[in-house]
N, C-alpha and C positions, 0 to 999 in steps of 0.2 A: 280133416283140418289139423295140421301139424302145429305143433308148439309155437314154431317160429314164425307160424301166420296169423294165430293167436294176438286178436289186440291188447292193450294193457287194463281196459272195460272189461272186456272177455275174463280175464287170468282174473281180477279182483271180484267179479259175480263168481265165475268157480270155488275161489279163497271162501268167500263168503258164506255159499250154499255146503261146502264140505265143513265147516263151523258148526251146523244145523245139526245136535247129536240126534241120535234114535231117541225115540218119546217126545219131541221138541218140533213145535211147525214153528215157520215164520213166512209173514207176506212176498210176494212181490216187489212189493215200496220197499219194505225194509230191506230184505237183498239189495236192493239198488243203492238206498241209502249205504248201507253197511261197506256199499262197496266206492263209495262216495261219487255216486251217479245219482245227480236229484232229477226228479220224473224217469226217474229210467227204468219203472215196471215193465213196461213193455220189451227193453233189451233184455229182461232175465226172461221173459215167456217166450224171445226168439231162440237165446243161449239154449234153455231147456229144450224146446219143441226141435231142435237143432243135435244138440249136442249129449243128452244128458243119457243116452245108453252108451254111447262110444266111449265118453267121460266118467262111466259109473254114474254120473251127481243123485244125492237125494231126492230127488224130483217132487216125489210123494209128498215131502216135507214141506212144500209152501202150497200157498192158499192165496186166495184173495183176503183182502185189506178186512171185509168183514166175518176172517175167519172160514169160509166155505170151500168148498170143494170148486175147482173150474171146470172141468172136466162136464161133459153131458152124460149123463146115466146110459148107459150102452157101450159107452163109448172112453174105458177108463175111468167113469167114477167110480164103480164098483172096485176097481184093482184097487184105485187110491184106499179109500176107502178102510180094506183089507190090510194093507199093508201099515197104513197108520194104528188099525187096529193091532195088528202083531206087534208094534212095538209101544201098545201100549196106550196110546192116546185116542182117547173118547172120540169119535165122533157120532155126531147124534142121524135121526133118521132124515132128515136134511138134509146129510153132509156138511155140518157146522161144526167145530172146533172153538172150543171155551181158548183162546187167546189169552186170558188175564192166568190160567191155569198151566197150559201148555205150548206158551209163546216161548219162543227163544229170547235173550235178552242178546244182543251184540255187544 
């Protein structure tokens, strides 16, 4: 998917998700929001599920809305997981993330 096929949705969820520093989650909604697409969690988990190694993006860094991990145990939740852990941010043995601690603020 080249740049110039890239919708103007697309370019402002990527803007969005590359804002998310290392130690820092944020949701789905909020990317969406952030990227001023209201209901549009679902476009950030196609962008991601789509694009997000080709594009580098943070992936790891977003969550669902109550903090948790999306991913099925097997199947990438352990990676996430990991990798939130190397940079620092808790998650518990749930796979839940304290949001009021280590939410990103846009």
């Amino acid at each position: 998917m080249g740049e110039t096929s890239t919708s103007d949705s697309s370019r402002r969820i990527v803007a969005a998700l590359r804002d998310i520093p290392s130690g820092e989650v944020s949701t789905y909604g909020e990317v969406a929001r952030a990227a001023g697409l209201i209901n549009g969690a679902r476009q950030v988990v196609r962008l991601l599920h789509s694009s997000a190694s080709a594009k580098g993006l943070p992936w790891h860094r977003v969550l669902r809305k109550d903090g948790s991990i999306a991913l099925p145990k097997g199947d990438g939740f352990e990676l996430q997981m990991a990798l939130l852990a190397s940079e620092g941010v808790l998650v518990d043995s749930a796979g839940r993330v304290n949001l009021g601690r280590f939410g990103h603020r846009f």
